[in-house]
C-alpha atoms as an extended CHARMM CRD file, in Angstrom:
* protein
*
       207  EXT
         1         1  UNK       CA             94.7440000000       55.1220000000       61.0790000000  PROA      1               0.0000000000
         2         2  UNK       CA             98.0370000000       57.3080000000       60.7640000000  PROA      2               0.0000000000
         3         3  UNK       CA             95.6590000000       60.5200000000       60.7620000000  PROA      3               0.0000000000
         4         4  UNK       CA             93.8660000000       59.0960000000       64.4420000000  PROA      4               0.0000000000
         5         5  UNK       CA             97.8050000000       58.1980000000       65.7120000000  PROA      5               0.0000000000
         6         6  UNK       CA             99.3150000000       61.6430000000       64.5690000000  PROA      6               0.0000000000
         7         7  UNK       CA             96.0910000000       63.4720000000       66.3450000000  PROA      7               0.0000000000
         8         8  UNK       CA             96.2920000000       60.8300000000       69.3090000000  PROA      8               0.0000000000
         9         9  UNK       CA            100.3300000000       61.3560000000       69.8810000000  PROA      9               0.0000000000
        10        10  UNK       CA            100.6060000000       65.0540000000       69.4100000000  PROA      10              0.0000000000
        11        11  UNK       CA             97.2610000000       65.4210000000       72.4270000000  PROA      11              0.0000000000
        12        12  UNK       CA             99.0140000000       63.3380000000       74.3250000000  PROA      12              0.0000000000
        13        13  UNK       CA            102.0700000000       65.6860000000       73.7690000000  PROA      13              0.0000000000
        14        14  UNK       CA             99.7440000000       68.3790000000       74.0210000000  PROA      14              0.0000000000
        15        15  UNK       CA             98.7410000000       67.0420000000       77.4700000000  PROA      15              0.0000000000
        16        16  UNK       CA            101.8610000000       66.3570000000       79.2840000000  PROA      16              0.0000000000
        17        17  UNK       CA            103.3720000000       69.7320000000       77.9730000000  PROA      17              0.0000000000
        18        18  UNK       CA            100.4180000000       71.5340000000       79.6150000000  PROA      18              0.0000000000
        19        19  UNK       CA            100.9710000000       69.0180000000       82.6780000000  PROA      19              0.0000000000
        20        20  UNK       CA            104.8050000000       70.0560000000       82.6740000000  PROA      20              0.0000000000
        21        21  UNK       CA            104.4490000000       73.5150000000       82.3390000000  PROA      21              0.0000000000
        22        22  UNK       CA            100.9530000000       73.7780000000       84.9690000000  PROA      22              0.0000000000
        23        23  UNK       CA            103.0180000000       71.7270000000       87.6700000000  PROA      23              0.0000000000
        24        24  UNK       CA            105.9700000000       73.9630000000       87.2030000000  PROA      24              0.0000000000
        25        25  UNK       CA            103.8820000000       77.4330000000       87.4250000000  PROA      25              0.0000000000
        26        26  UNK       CA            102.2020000000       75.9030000000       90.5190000000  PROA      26              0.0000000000
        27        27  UNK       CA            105.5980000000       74.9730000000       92.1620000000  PROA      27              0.0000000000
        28        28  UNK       CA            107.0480000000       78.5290000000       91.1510000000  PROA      28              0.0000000000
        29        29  UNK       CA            103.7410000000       80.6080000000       92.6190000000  PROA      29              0.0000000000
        30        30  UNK       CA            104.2870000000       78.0760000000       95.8780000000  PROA      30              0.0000000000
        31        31  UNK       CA            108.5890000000       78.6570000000       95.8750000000  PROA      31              0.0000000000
        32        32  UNK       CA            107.4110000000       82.4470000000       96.0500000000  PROA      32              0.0000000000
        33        33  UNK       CA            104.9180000000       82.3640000000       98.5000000000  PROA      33              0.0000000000
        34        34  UNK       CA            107.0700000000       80.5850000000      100.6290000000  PROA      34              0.0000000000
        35        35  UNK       CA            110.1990000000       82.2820000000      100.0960000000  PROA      35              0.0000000000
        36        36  UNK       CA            107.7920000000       85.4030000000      100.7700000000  PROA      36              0.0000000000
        37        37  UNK       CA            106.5870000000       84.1020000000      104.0550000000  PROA      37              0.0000000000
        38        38  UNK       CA            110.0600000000       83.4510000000      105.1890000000  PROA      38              0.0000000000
        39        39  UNK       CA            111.1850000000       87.1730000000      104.5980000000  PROA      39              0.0000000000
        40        40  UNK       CA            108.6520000000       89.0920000000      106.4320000000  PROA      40              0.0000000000
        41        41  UNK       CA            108.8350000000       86.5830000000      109.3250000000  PROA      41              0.0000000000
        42        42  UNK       CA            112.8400000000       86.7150000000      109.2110000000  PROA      42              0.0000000000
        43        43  UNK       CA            112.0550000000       90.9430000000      109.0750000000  PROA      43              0.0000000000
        44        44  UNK       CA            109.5870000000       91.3560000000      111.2900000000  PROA      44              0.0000000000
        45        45  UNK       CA            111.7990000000       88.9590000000      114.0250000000  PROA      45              0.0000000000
        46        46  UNK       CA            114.1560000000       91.6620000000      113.2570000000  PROA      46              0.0000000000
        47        47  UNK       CA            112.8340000000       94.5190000000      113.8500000000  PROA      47              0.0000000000
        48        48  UNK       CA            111.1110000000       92.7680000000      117.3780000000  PROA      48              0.0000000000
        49        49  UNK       CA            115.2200000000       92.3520000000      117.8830000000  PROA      49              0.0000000000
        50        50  UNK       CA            116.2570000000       95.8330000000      117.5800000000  PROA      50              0.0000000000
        51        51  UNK       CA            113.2130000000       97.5130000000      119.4410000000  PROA      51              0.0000000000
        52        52  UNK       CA            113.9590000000       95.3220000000      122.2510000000  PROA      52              0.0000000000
        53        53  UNK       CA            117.6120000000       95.7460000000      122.0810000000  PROA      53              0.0000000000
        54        54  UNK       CA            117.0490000000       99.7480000000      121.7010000000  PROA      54              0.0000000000
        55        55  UNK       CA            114.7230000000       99.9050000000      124.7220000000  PROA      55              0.0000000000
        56        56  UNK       CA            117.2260000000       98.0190000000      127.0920000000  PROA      56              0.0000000000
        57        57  UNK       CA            119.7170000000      100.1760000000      126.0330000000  PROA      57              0.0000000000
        58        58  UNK       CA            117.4890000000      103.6100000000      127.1200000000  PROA      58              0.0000000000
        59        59  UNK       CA            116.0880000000      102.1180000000      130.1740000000  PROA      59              0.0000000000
        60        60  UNK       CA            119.6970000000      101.2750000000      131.4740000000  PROA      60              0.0000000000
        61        61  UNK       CA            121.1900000000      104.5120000000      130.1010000000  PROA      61              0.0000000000
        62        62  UNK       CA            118.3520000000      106.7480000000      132.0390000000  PROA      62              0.0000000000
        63        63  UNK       CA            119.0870000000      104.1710000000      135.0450000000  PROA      63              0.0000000000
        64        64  UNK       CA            123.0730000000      105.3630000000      134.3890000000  PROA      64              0.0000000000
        65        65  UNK       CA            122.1770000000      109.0560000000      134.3470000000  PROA      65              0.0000000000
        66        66  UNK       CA            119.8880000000      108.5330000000      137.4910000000  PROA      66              0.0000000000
        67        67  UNK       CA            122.1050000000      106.7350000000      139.7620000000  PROA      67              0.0000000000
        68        68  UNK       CA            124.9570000000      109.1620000000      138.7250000000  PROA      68              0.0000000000
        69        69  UNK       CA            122.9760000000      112.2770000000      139.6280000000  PROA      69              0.0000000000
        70        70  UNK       CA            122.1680000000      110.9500000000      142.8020000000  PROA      70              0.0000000000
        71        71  UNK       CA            125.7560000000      109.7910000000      143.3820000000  PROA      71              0.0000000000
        72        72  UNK       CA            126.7820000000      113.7630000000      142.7740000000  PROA      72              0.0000000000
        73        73  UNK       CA            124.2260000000      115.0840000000      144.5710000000  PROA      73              0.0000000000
        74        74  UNK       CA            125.0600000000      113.1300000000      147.8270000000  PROA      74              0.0000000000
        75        75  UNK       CA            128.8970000000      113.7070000000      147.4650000000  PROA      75              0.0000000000
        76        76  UNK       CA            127.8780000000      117.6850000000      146.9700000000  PROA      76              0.0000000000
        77        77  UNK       CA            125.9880000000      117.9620000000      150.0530000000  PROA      77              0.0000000000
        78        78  UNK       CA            127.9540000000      115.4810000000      152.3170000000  PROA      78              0.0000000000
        79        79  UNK       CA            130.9540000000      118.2040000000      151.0770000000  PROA      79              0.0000000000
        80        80  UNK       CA            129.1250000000      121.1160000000      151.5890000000  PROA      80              0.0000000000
        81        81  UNK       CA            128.3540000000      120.1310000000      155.2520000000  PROA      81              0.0000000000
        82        82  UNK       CA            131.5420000000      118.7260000000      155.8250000000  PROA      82              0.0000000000
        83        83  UNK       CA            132.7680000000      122.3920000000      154.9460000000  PROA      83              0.0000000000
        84        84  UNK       CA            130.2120000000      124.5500000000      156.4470000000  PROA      84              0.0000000000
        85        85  UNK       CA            130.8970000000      122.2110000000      159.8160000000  PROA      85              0.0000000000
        86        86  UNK       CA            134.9030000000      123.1310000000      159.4320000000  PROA      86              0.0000000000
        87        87  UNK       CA            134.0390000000      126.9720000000      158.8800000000  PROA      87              0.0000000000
        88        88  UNK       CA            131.3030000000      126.9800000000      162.2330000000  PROA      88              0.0000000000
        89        89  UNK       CA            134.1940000000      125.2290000000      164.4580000000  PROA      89              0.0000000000
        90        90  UNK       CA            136.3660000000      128.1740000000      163.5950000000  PROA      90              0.0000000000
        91        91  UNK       CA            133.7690000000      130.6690000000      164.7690000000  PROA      91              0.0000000000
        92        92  UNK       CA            132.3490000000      131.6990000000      168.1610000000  PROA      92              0.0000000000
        93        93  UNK       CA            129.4790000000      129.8110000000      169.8460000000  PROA      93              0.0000000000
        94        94  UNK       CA            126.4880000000      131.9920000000      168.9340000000  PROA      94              0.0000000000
        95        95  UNK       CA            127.8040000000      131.8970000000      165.3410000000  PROA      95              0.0000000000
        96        96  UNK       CA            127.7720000000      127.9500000000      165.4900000000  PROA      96              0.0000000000
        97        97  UNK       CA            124.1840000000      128.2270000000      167.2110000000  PROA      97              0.0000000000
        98        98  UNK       CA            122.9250000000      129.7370000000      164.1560000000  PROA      98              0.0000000000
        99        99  UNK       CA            125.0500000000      127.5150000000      161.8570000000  PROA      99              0.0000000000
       100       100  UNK       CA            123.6850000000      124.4980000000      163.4760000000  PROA      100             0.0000000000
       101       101  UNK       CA            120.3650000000      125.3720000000      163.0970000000  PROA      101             0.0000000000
       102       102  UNK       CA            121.2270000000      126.1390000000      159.8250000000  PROA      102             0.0000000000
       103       103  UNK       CA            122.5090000000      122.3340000000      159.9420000000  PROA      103             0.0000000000
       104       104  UNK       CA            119.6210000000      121.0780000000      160.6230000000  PROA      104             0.0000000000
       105       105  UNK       CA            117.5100000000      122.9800000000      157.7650000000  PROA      105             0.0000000000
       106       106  UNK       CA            120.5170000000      121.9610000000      154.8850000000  PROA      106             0.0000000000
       107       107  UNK       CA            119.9740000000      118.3330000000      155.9630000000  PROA      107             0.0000000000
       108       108  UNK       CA            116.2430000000      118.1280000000      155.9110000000  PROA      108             0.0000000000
       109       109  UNK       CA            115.8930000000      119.8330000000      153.1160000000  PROA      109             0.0000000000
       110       110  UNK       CA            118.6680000000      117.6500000000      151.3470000000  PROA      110             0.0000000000
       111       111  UNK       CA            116.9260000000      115.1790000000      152.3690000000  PROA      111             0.0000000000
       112       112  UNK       CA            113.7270000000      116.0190000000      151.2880000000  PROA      112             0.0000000000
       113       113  UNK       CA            114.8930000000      116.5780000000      148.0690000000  PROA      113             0.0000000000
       114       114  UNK       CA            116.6420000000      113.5860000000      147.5040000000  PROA      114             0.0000000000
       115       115  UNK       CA            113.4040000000      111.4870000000      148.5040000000  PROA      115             0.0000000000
       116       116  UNK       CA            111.6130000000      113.3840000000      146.1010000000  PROA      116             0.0000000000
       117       117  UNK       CA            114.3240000000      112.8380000000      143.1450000000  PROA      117             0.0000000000
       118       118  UNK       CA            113.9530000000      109.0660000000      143.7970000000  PROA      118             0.0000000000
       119       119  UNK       CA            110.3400000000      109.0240000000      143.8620000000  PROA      119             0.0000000000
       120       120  UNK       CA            109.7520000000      110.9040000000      140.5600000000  PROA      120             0.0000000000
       121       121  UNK       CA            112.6460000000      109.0330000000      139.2000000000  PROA      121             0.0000000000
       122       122  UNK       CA            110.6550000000      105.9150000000      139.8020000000  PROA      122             0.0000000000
       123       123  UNK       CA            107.5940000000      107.1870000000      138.5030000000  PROA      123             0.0000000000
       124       124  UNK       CA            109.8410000000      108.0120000000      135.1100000000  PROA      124             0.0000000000
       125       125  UNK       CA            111.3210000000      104.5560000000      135.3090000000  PROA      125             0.0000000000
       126       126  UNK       CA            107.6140000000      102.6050000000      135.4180000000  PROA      126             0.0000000000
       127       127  UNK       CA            106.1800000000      105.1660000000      132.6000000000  PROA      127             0.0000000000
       128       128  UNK       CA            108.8370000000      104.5070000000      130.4550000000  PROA      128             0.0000000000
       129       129  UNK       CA            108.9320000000      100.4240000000      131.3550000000  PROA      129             0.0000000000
       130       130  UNK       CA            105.0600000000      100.5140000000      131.0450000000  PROA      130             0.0000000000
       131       131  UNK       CA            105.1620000000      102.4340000000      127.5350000000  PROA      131             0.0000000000
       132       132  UNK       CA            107.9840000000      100.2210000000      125.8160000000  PROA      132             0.0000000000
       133       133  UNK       CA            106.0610000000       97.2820000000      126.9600000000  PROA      133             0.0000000000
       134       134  UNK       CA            102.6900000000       98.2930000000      125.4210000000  PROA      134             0.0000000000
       135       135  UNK       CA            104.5390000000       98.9410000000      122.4640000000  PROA      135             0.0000000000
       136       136  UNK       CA            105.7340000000       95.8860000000      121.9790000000  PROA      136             0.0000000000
       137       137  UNK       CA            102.6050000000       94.3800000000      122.7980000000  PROA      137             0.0000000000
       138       138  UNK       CA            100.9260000000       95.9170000000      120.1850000000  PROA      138             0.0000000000
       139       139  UNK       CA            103.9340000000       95.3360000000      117.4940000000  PROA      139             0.0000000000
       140       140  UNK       CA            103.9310000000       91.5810000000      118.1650000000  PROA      140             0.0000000000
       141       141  UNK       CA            100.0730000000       91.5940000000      117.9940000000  PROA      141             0.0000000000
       142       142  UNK       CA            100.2050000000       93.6120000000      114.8440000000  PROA      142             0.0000000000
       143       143  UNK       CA            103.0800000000       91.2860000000      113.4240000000  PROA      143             0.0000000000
       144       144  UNK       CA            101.0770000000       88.2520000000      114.3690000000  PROA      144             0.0000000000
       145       145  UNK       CA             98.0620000000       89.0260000000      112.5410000000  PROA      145             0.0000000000
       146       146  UNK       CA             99.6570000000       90.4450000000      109.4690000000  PROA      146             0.0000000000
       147       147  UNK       CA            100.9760000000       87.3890000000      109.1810000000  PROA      147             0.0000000000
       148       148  UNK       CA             97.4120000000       84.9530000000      109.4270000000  PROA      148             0.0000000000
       149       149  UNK       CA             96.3940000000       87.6930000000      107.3420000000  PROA      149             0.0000000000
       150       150  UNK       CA             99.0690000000       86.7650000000      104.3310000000  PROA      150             0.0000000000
       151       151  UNK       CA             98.4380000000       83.0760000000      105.0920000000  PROA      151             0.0000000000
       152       152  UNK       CA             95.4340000000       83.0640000000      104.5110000000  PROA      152             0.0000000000
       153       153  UNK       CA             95.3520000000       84.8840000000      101.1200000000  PROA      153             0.0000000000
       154       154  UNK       CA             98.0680000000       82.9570000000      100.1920000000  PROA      154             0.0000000000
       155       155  UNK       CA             96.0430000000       79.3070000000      100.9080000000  PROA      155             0.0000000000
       156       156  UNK       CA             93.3350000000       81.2290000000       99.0640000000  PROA      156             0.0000000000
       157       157  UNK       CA             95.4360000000       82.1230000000       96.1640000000  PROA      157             0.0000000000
       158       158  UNK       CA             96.6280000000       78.4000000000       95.4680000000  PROA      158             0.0000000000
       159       159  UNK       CA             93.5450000000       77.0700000000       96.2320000000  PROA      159             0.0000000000
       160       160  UNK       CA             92.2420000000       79.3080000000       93.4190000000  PROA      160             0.0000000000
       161       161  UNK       CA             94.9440000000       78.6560000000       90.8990000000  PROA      161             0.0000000000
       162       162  UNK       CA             94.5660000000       75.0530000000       91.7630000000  PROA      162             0.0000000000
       163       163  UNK       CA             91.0470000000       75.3840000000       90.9850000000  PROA      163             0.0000000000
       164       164  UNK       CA             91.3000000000       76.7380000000       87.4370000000  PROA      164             0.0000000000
       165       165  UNK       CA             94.4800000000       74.5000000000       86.7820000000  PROA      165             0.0000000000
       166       166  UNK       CA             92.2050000000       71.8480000000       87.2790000000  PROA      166             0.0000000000
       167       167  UNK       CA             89.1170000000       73.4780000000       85.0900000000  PROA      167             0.0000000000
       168       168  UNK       CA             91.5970000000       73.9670000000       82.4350000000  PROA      168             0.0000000000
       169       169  UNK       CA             92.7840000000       70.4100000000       82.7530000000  PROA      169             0.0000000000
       170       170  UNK       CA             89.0340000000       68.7050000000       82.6970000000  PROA      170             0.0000000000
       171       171  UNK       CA             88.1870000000       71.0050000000       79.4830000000  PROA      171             0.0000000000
       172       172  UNK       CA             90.9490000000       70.2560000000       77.5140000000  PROA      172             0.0000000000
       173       173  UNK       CA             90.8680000000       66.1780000000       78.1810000000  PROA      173             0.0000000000
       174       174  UNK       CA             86.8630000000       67.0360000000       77.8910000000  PROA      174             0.0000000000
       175       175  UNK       CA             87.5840000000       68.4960000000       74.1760000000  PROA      175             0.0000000000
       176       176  UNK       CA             89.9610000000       66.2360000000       73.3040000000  PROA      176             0.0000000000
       177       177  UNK       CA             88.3060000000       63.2490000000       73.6500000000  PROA      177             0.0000000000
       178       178  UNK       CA             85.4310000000       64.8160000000       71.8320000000  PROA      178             0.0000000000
       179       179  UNK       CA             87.4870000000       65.5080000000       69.5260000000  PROA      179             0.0000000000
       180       180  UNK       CA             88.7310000000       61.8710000000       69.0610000000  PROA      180             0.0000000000
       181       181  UNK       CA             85.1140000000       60.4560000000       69.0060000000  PROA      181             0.0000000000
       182       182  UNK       CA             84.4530000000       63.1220000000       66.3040000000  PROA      182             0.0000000000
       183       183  UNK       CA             87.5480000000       62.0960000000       63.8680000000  PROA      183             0.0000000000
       184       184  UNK       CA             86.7030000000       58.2610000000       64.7500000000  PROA      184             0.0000000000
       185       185  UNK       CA             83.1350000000       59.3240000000       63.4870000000  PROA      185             0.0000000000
       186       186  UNK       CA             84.1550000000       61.0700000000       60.2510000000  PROA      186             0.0000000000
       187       187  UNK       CA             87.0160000000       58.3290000000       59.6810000000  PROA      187             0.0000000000
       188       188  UNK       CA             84.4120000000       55.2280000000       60.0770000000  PROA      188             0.0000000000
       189       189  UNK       CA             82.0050000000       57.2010000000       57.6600000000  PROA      189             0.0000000000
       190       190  UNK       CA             84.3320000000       57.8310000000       55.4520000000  PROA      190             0.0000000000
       191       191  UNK       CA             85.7380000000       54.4310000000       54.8430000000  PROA      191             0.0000000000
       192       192  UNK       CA             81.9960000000       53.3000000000       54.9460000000  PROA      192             0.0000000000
       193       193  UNK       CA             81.2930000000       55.4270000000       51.5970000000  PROA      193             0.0000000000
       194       194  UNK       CA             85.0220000000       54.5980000000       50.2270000000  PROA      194             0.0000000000
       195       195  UNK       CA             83.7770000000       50.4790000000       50.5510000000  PROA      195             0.0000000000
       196       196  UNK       CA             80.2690000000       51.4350000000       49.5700000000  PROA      196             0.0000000000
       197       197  UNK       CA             81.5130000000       53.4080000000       45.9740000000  PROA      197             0.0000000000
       198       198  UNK       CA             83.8920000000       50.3070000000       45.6050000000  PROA      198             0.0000000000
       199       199  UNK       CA             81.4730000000       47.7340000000       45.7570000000  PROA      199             0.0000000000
       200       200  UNK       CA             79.2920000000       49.4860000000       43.2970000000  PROA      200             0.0000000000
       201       201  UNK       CA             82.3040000000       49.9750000000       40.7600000000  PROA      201             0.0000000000
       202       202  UNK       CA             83.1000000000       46.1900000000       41.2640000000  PROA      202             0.0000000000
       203       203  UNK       CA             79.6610000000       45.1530000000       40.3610000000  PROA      203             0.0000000000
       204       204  UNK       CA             79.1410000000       47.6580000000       37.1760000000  PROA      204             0.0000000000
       205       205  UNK       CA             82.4850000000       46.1530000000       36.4030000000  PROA      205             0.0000000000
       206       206  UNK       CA             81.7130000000       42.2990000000       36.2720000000  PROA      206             0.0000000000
       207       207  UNK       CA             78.2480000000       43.2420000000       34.7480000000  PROA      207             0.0000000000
């Protein structure tokens, strides 16, 4: 009897110690996990930050550079003819014939130009919009699977380590109790041949 309670109190020791310590490697692995998950989504928002931050800072410094070339450009010309006007007033009239024809060509080609600055500065404005935007397109799609992806090895992971947890668990209750039923066995046996050899010593003694 003290034999099946010292067997029967340290399994049950045995047990909740490999209880304590299974629930407490399970809620470490799932601390991790999550504390994992957290980082790379706290990262990953981030770096989504910064790109965006970076690209609004080159699309309005090329807008900056743009509008200030155009600004010079104008002031240039508008000075240039405002000059070249001052100089043909001085001068006799077939000199300001020729300088008004010459007028005429400054501002249309000025003109020309400056409609063909804008219009490939456009063109340089969508590219660039178009190209930040497909970029981060594809880093939020990238970041969004990458993510599902680490979910879902991480369900599979505890679902695993759940599973043999619980294996382990089932075997050593399994072998435990067989273990009981097997002492209980030997113990009953035993006692049955300890009363057995005393009744015979009892009978050879009152005969």
């Amino acid at each position: 009897m003290d034999g099946i309670d010292t067997l029967i109190l340290n399994t049950g020791e045995g047990v909740r110690e490999l209880t304590a310590k299974t629930a407490t490697g399970k809620h470490d692995i799932e601390s991790v996990v999550m504390d994992g998950n957290d980082t790379l989504i706290s990262n990953t928002g981030e770096g989504v930050r910064v790109l965006t931050a970076q690209t609004a800072r080159g699309i309005f410094d090329i807008e900056s550079v743009v509008i200030d070339g155009n600004d010079t450009l104008i002031s240039y010309t508008g000075e240039g003819v405002r000059e070249l006007t001052a100089n043909t007033a001085r001068e006799n009239f077939d000199i300001e014939s020729v300088v008004m024809d010459g007028n005429d060509t400054l501002i249309s080609t000025t003109v020309e130009g400056v409609r063909e600055l804008t219009a490939q500065t456009a063109r340089g404005k969508h590219d660039i919009e178009s190209v930040v935007m497909d970029g981060s397109d594809t880093l939020i799609s990238t970041t969004v699977e990458g993510v599902r992806e680490l979910t879902t090895h991480t369900a599979r992971g505890k679902h695993d380590i759940e599973s043999v947890v619980m294996d382990g668990n089932d075997t050593l209750i399994s072998t435990t109790v067989e273990g009981v039923w097997e002492l209980r066995a030997q113990t009953y046996s035993g006692r049955c041949v300890i009363q057995s050899d005393l009744k015979a010593c009892k009978e050879e003694l009152l005969a």
